[in-house]
Every structure is written in C-alpha cells, then in structure tokens.
The first five atom37 places (N, CA, C, CB, O) and aatype in JSON, in Angstrom:
{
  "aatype": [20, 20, 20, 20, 20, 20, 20, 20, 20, 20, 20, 20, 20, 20, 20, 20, 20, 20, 20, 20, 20, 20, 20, 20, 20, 20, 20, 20, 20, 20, 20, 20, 20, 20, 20, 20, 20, 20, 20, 20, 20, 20, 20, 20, 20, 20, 20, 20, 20, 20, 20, 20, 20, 20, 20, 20, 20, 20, 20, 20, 20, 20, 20, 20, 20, 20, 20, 20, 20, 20, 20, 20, 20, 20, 20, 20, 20, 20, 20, 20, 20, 20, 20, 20, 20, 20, 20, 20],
  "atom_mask": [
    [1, 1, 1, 1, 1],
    [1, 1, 1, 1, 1],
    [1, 1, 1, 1, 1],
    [1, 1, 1, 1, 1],
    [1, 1, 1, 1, 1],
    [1, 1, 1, 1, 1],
    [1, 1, 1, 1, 1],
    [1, 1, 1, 1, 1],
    [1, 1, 1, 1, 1],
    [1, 1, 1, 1, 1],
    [1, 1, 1, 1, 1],
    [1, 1, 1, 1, 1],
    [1, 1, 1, 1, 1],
    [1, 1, 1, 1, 1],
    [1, 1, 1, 1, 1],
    [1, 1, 1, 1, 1],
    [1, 1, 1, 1, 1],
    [1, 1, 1, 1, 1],
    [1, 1, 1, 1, 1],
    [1, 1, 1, 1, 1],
    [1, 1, 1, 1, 1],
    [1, 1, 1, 1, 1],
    [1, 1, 1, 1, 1],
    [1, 1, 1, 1, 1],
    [1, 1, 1, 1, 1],
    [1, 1, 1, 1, 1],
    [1, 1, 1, 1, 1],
    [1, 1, 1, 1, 1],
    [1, 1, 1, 1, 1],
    [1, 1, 1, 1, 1],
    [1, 1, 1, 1, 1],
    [1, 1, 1, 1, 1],
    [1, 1, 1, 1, 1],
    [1, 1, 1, 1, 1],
    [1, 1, 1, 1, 1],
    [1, 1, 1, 1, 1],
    [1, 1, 1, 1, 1],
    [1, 1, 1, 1, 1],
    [1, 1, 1, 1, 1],
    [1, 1, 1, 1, 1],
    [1, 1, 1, 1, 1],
    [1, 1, 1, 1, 1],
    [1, 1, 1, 1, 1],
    [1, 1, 1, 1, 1],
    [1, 1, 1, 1, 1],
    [1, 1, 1, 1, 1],
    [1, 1, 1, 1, 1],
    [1, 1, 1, 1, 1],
    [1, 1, 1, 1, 1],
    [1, 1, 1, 1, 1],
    [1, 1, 1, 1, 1],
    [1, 1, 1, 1, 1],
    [1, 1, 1, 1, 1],
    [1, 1, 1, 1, 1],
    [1, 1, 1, 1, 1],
    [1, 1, 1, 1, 1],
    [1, 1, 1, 1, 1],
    [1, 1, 1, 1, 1],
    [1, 1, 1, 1, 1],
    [1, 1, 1, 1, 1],
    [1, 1, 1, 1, 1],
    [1, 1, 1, 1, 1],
    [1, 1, 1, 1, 1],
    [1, 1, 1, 1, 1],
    [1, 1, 1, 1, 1],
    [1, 1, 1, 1, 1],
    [1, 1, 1, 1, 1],
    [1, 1, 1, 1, 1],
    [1, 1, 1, 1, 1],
    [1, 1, 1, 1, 1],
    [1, 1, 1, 1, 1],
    [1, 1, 1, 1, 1],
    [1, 1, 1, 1, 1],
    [1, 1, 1, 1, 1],
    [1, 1, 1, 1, 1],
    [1, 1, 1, 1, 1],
    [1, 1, 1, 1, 1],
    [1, 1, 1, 1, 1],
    [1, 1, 1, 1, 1],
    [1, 1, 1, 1, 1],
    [1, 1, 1, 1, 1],
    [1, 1, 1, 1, 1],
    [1, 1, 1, 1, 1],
    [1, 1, 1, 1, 1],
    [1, 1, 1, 1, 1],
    [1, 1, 1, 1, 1],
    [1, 1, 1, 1, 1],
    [1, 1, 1, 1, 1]
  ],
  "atom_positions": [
    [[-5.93, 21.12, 15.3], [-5.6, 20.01, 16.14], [-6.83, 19.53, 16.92], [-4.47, 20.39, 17.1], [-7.01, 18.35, 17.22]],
    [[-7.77, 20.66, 17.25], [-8.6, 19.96, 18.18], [-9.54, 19.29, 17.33], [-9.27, 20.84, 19.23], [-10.27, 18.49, 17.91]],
    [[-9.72, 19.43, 15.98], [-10.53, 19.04, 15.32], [-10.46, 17.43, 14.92], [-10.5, 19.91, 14.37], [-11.38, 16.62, 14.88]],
    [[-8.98, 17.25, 14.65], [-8.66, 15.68, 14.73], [-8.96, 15.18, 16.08], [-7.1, 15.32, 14.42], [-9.59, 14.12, 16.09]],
    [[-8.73, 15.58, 16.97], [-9.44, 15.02, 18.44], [-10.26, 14.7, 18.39], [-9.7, 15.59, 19.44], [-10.36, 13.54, 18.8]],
    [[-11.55, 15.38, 17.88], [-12.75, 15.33, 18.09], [-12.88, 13.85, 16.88], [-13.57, 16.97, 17.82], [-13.48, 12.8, 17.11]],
    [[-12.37, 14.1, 16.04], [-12.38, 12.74, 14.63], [-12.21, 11.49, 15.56], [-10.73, 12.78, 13.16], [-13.15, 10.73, 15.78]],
    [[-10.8, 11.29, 16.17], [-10.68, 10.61, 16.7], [-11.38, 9.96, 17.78], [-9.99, 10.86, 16.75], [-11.81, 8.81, 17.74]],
    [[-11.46, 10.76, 18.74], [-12.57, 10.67, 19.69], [-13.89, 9.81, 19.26], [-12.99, 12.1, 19.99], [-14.37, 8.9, 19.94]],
    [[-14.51, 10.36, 17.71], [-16.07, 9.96, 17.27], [-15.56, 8.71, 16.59], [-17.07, 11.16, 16.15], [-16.28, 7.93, 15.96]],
    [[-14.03, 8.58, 16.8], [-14.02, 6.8, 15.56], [-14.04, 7.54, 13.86], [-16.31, 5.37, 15.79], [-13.95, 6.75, 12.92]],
    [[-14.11, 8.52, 13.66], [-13.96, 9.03, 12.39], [-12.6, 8.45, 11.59], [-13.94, 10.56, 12.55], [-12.67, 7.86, 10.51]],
    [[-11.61, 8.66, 12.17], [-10.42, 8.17, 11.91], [-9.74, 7.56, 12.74], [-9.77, 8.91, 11.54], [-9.83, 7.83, 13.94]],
    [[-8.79, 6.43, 12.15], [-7.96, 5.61, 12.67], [-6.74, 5.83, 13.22], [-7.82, 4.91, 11.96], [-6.47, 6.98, 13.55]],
    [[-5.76, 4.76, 13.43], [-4.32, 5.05, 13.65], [-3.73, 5.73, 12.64], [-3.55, 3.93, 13.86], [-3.3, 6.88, 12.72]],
    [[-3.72, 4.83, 11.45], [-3.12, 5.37, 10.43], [-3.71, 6.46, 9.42], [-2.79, 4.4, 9.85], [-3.05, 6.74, 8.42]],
    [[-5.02, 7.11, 9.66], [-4.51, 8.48, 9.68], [-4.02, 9.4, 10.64], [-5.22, 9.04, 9.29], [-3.26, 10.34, 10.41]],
    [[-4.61, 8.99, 11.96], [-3.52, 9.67, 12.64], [-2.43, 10.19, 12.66], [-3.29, 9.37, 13.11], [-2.02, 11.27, 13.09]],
    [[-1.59, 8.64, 11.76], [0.06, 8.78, 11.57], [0.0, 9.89, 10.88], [0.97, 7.59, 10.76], [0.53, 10.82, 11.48]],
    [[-0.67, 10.3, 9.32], [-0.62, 10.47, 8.55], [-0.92, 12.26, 8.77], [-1.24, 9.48, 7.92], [-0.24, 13.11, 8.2]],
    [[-1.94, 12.53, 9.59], [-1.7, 13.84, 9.71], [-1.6, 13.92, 10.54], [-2.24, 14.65, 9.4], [-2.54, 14.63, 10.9]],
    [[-0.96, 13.64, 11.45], [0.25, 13.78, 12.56], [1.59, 14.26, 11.75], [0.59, 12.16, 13.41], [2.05, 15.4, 11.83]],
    [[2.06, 13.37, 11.08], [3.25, 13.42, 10.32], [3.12, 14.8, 9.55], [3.41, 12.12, 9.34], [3.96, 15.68, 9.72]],
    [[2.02, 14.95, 8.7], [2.29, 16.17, 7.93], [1.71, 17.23, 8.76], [1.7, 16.16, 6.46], [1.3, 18.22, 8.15]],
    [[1.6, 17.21, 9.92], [1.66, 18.58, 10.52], [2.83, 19.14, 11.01], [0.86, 18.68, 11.5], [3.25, 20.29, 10.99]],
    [[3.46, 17.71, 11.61], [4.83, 18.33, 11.98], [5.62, 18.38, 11.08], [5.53, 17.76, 12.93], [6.6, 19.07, 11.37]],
    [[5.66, 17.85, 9.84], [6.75, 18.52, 9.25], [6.5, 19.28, 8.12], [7.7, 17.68, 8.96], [7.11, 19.42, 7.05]],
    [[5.3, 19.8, 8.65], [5.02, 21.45, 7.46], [5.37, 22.38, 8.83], [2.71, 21.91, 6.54], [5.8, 23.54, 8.79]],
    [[5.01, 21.37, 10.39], [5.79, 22.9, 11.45], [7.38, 22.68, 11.22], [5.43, 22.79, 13.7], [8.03, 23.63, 10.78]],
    [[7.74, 22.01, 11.38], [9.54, 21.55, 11.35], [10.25, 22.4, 9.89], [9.77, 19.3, 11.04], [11.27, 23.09, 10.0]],
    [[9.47, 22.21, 8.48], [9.65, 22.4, 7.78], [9.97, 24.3, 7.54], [8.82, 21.58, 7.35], [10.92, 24.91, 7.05]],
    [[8.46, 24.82, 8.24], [8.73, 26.11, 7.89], [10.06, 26.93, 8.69], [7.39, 26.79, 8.13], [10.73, 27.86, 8.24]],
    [[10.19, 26.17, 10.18], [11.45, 26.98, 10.5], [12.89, 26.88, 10.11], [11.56, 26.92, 11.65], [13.86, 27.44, 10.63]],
    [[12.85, 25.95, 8.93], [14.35, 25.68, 8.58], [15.03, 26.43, 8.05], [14.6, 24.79, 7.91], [14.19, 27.28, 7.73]],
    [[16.29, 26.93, 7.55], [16.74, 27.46, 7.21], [16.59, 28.0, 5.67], [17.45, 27.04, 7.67], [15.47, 28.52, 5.75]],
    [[17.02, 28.19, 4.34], [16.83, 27.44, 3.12], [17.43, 26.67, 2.66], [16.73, 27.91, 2.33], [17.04, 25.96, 1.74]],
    [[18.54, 26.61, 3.2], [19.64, 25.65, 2.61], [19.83, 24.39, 3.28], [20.96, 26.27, 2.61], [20.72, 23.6, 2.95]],
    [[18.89, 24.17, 4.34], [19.09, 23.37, 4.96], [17.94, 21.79, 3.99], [18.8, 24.07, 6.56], [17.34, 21.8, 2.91]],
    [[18.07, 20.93, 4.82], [17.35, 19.63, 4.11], [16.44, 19.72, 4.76], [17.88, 18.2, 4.07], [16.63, 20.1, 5.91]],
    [[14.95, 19.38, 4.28], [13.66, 19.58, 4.8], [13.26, 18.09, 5.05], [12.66, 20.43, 3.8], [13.63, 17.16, 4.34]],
    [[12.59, 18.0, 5.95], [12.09, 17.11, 6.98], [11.1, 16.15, 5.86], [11.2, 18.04, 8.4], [10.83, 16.61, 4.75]],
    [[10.69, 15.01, 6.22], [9.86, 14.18, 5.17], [9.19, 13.17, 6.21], [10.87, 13.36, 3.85], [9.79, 13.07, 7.28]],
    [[8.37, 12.62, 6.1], [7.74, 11.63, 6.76], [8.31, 10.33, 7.62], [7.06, 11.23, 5.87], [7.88, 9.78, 8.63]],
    [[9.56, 10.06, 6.72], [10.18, 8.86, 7.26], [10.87, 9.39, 8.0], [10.85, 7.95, 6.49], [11.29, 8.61, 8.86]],
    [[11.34, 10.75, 8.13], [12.82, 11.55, 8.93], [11.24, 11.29, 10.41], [13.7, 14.14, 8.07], [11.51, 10.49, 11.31]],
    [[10.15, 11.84, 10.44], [9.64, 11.92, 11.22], [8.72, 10.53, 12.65], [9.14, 12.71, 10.43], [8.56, 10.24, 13.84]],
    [[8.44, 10.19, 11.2], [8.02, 8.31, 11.67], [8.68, 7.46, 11.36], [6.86, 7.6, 11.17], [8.01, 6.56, 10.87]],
    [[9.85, 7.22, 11.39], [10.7, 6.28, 11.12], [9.91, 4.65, 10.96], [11.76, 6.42, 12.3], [9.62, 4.03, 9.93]],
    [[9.75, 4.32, 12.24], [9.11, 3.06, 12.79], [7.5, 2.81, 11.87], [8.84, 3.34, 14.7], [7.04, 1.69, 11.68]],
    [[6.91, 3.96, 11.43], [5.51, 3.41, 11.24], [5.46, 3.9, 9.55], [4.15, 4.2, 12.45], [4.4, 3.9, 8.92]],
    [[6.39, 4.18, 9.14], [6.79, 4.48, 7.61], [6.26, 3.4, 6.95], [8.38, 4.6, 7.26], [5.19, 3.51, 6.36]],
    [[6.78, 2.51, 6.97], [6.52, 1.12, 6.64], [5.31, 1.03, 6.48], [6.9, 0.16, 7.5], [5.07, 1.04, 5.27]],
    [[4.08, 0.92, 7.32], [2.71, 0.98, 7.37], [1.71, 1.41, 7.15], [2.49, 0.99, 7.82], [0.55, 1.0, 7.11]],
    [[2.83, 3.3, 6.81], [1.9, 4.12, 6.16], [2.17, 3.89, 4.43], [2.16, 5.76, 6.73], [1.24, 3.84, 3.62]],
    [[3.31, 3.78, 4.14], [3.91, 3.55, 2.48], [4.31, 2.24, 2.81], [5.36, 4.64, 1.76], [5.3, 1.91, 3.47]],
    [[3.12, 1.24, 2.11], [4.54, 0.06, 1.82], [5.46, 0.37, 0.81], [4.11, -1.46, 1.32], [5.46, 1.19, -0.11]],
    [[6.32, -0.57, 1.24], [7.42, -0.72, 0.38], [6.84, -1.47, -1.18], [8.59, -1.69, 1.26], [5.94, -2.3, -1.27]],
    [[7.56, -0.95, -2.18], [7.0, -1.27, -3.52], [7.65, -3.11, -3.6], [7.74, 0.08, -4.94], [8.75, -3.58, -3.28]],
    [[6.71, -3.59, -4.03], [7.06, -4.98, -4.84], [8.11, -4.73, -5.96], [5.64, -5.65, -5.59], [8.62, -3.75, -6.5]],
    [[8.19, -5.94, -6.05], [9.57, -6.71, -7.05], [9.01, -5.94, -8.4], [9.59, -8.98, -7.25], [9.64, -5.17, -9.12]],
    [[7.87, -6.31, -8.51], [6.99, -6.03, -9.61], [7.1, -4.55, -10.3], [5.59, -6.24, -9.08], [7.32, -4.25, -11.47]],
    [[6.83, -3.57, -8.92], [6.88, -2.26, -9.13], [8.01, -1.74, -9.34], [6.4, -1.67, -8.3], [8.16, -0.77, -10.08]],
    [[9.06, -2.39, -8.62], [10.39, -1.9, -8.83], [10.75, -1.75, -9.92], [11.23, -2.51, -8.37], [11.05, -0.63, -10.35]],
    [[10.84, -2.98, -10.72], [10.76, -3.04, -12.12], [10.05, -2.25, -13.26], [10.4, -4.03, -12.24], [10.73, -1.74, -14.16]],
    [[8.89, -2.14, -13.23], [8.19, -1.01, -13.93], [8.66, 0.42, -13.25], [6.5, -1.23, -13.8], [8.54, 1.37, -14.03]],
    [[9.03, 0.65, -12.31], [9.81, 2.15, -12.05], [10.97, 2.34, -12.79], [10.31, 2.4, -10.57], [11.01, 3.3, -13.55]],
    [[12.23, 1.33, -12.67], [12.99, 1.17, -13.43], [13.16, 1.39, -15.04], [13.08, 0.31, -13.1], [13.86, 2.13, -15.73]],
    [[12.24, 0.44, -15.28], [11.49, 0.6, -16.74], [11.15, 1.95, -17.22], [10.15, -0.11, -16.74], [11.64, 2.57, -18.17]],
    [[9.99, 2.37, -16.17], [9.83, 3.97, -16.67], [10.71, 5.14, -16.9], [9.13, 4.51, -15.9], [10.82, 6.04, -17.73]],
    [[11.33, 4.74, -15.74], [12.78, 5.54, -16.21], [14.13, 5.58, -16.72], [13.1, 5.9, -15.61], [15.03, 6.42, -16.65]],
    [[13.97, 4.28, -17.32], [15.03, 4.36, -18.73], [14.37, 4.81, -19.63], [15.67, 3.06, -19.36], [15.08, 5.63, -20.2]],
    [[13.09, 4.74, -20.25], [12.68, 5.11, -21.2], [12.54, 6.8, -20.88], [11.52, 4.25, -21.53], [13.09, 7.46, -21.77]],
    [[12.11, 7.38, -20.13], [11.72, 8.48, -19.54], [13.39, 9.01, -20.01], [11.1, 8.36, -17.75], [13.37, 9.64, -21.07]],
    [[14.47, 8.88, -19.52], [16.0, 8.77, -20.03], [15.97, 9.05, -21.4], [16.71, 7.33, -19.82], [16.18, 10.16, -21.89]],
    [[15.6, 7.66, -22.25], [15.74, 7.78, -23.73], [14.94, 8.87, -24.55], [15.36, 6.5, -24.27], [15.27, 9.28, -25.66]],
    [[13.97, 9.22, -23.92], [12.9, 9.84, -24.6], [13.29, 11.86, -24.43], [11.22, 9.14, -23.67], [12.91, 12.78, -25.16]],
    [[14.28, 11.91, -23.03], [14.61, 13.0, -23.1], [15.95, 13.22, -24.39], [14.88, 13.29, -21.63], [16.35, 14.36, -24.66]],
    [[16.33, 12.42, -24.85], [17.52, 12.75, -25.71], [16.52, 12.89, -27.37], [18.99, 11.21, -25.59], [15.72, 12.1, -27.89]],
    [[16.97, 14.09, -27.76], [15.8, 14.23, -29.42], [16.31, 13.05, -30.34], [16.06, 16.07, -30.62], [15.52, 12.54, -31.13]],
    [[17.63, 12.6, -30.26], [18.14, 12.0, -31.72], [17.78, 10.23, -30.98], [20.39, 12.53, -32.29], [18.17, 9.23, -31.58]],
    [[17.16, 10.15, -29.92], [16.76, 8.27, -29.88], [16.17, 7.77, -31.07], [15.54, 7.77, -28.68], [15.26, 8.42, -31.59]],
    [[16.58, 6.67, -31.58], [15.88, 6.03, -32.32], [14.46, 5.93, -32.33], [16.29, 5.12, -32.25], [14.06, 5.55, -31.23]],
    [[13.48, 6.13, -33.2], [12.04, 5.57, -33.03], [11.81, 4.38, -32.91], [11.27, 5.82, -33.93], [10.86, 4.23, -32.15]],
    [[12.15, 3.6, -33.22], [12.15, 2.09, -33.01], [12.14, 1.71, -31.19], [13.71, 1.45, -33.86], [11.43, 0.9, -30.6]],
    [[13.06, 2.48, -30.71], [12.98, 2.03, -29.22], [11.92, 3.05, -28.57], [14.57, 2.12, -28.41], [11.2, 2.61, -27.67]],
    [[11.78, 4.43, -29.0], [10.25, 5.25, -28.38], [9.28, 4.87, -28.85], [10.01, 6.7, -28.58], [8.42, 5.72, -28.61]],
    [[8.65, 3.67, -29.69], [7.81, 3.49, -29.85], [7.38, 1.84, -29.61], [7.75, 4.12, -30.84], [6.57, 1.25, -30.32]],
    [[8.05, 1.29, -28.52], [8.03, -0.03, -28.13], [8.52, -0.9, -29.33], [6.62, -0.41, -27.66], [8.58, -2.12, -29.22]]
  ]
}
C-alpha cells in the first residue's frame, strides 16, 4: 500500500489505476475471508459507480462478435456438426 502512495504521490499513476488496484486489493482482501460456498466479490460488486470507466461497456459491434463466437464455440463442441457450418 505504501508503495502505491508513493506512485501516486510522484504522478506515476493516475485515478484509474488507482481504481484499478484499489479494487483488486480489496477484493483479493474481501475475497480470501469468504466462506467457500459463498459468491466472491468482483470489481463491479466493489466499484459500482466507476465500473463503467474502468471496463467500458462493449459496443453493438462487439456484442455481436461475442454472440457469434459463441454459437459457433456451441456448434463446434457437439462432434457430429456438420463441416460445412465449422468451416465457415
């Protein structure tokens, strides 16, 4: 911790890493005292408000190619798919 101080302090790093290992310190601390069965803590559970800024949100664009990837990713796990559709 004191070491990011000192980053900060010299202008080394910004806000948004700040956020950024801010966020993953506390929730690798939050994280280790949980239970096991319990749900583990994630960045947005932690920064709600500055989530946004650290991850944008994916475009129309990306959405689509995620989508995409994972129908095929889908088809490609079943052995008997046609080759015609695993091979574009």
């Amino acid at each position: 911790m004191r070491n990011i101080e000192i980053m900060l302090h010299d202008g080394m790093i910004g806000e948004k890493s700040i956020l950024i290992a801010l966020s993953a310190l506390t929730t690798g601390n939050l994280n280790s005292k949980l239970k096991k069965e319990a749900k583990a803590y994630k960045m947005e559970d932690i920064l709600p408000t500055s989530y946004d800024y650290i991850v944008p949100p994916p475009t129309e664009e990306e959405k689509k190619q995620a989508a995409q990837n994972a129908l095929i990713s889908y088809i490609q796990s079943k052995p008997s798919a046609p080759k015609r559709i695993l091979n574009g």
